[in-house]
Structures are given as structure tokens and as C-alpha cells.
N, C-alpha and C positions, 0 to 999 in steps of 0.2 A: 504494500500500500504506500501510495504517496499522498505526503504532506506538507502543506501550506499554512501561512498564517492568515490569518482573518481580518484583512485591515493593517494598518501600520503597527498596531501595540498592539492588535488581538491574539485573541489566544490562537495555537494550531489548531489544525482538523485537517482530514482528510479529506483529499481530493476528490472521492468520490463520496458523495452522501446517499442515505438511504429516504426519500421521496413518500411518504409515507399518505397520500390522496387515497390511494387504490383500499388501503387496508382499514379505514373509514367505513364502506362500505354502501350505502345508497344510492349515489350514481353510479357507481361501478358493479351492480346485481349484487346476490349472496355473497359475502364473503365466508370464511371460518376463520375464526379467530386463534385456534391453534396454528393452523398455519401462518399468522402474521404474526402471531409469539415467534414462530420459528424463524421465520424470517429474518425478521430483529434479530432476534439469537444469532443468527447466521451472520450477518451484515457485520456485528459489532464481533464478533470471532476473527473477522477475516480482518478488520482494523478499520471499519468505519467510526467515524468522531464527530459525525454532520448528520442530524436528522430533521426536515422540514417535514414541517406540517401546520395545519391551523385549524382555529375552535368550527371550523363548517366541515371538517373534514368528517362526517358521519353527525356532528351538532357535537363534535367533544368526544367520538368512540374512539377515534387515532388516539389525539391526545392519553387518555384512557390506555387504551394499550401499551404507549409509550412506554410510559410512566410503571406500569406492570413489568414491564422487562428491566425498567433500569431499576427498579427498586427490589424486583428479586435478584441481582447480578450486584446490588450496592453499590457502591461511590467510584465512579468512573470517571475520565472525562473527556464526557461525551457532550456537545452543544447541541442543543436543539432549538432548533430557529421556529417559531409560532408566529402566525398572524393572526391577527384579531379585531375586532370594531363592528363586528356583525352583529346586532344583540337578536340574535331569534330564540332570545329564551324568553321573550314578549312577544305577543299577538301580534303587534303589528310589525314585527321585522324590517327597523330599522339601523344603519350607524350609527353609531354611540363608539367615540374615541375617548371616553371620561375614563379616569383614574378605576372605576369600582368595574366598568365592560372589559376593560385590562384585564385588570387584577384577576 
């Protein structure tokens, strides 16, 4: 695996990150969520340190997963890039860039 840094002072990560939309699951039909554990698993085996994803990516089931893998595997470091501002945990599903849609 190859690595790079992140920015002029950022941290390293690897060159290739793992894209984590698909294992979400909604747009992309059934998923199984053992096999995106495994994935994971796989991914960060082989030396990935980059993982994107964001709070639409299933409404938070990525995220969710993520988090499952890195917290059975404990303290690594591994970056995970999120995007966010979409508040569809409200009826009407808008943007919301506020400190608490963040958070």
C-alpha cells in the first residue's frame, strides 16, 4: 500500500481509500451487512487508512457499520472522511449546516 499525506500538516493515509456509498444500502438494492463487515475487514488488512462516506449513505447505516468495524478492531488510524448537512431525520428534508446537524 501507498501513502500520502493529507494536506500540508495532515495526517497520512493511504492512497487508496475504501468508498463506502454501496454498503449503505438503499440505492444500491439488498445489501448484507456481513459482507460489508468483511469488506472493511479486508480493506483495512490490506493497509487502507481512508474511508468516505456520509450521514445519506443508507440515512447513517454506513456510518453504523463503520464504526462497528473500527470499534471491534480498536484504536487505529484510520481517517474517515463524512459528509453531512442533510437533516432527513425531519419530515421535511432539508440543509441544516448548524453545529447540532454536525454533531
Amino acid at each position: 500500500m501507498q501513502y500520502t499525506q493529507l494536506g500540508k500538516r495532515g495526517p497520512g493515509i493511504s492512497t487508496i481509500g475504501f468508498g463506502a456509498w454501496a454498503i449503505g444500502g438503499m440505492n444500491w438494492g439488498p445489501t448484507d451487512d456481513n459482507v460489508s463487515r468483511k469488506a472493511l475487514h479486508t480493506a483495512l488488512d490490506q493497509g487502507v487508512t481512508f474511508i468516505d462516506t456520509a450521514d445519506v449513505y443508507g440515512f447513517g447505516h454506513s456510518e453504523d457499520l463503520i464504526a462497528g468495524v473500527l470499534k471491534e478492531r480498536g484504536k487505529g488510524d484510520v481517517i474517515v472522511a463524512t459528509k453531512a448537512g442533510n437533516d432527513f431525520y425531519n419530515a421535511d428534508d432539508k440543509d441544516d449546516m448548524g453545529y447540532g446537524s454536525i454533531r
